[in-house]
C-alpha positions in Angstrom: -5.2 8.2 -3.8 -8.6 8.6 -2.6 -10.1 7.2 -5.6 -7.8 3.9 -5.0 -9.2 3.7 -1.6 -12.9 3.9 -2.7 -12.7 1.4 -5.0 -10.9 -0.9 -2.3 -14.1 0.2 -0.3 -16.6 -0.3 -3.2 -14.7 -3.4 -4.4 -14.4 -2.4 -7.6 -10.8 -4.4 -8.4 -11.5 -4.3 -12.2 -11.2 -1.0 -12.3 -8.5 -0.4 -9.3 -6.5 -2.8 -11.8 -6.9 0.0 -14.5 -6.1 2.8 -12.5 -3.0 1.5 -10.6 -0.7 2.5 -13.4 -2.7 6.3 -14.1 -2.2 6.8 -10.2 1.7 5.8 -11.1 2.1 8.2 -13.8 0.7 11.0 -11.8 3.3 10.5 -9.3 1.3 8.3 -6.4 4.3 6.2 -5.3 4.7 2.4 -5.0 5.1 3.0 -0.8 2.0 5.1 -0.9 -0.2 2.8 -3.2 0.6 0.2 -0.8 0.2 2.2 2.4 -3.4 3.1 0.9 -4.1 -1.5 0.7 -2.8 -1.9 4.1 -4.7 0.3 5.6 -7.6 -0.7 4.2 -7.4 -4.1 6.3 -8.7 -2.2 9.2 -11.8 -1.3 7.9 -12.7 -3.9 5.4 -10.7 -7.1 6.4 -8.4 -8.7 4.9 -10.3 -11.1 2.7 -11.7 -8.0 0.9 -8.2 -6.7 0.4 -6.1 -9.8 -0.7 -7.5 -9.2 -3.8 -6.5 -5.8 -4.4 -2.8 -6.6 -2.5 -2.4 -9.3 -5.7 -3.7 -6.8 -8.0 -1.2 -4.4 -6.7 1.9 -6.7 -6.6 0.8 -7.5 -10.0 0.9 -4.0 -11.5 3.7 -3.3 -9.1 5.7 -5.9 -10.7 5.3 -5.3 -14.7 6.0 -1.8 -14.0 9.2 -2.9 -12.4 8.6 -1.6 -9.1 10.0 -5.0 -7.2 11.2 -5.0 -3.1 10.0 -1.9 -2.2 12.2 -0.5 0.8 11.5 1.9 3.6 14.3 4.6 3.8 16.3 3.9 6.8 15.3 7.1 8.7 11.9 5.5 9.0 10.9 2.4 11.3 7.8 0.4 11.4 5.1 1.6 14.1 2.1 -0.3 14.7 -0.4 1.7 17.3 -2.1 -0.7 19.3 -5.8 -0.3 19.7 -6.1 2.2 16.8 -6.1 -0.3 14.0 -4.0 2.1 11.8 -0.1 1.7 10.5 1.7 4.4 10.3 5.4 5.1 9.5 7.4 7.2 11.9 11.0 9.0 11.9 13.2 6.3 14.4 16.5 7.3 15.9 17.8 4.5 15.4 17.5 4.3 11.7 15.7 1.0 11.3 14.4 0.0 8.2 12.5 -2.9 6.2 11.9 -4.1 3.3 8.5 -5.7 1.6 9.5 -7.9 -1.1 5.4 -7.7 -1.9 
């Protein structure tokens, strides 16, 4: 995980590209891979992360890893101010679902 993130910082997407699918096999999870782009915006922007969110959905995809859902005991939580997302537990048992 950490080495995804510091190639989103370095902007190394060549070789983000070939480590996606190492990071898969040694169990980081779709949610988590995409947890690790988004919060990336924060610090970098987001025109030096579309890149690596197309790269993502890309390697997401051939590896068959399509609409990626939440379970429904978490809800979306955005912390104003902060500029980080973060997932929280939710009584009411919202959900959602990125489609990439």
């Amino acid at each position: 995980m950490a080495i995804l993130a510091t190639l989103l910082g370095c902007q190394g997407t060549d070789e983000f590209h070939a480590m996606l699918p190492a990071a898969l096999n040694f169990g980081v999870t779709p949610v988590e891979i995409k947890e690790i782009v988004y919060q990336a915006v924060a610090y970098l922007g987001i025109g030096r992360v579309f890149p690596f969110l197309k790269i993502t959905n890309e390697v997401l995809k051939e590896k068959g890893h399509l609409g990626l859902s939440i379970p429904r005991s978490l809800t979306l939580c955005i912390l104003s101010g902060c500029g980080s997302l973060y997932l929280f537990p939710s009584a009411a048992g919202g959900s959602f679902s990125d489609d990439g």
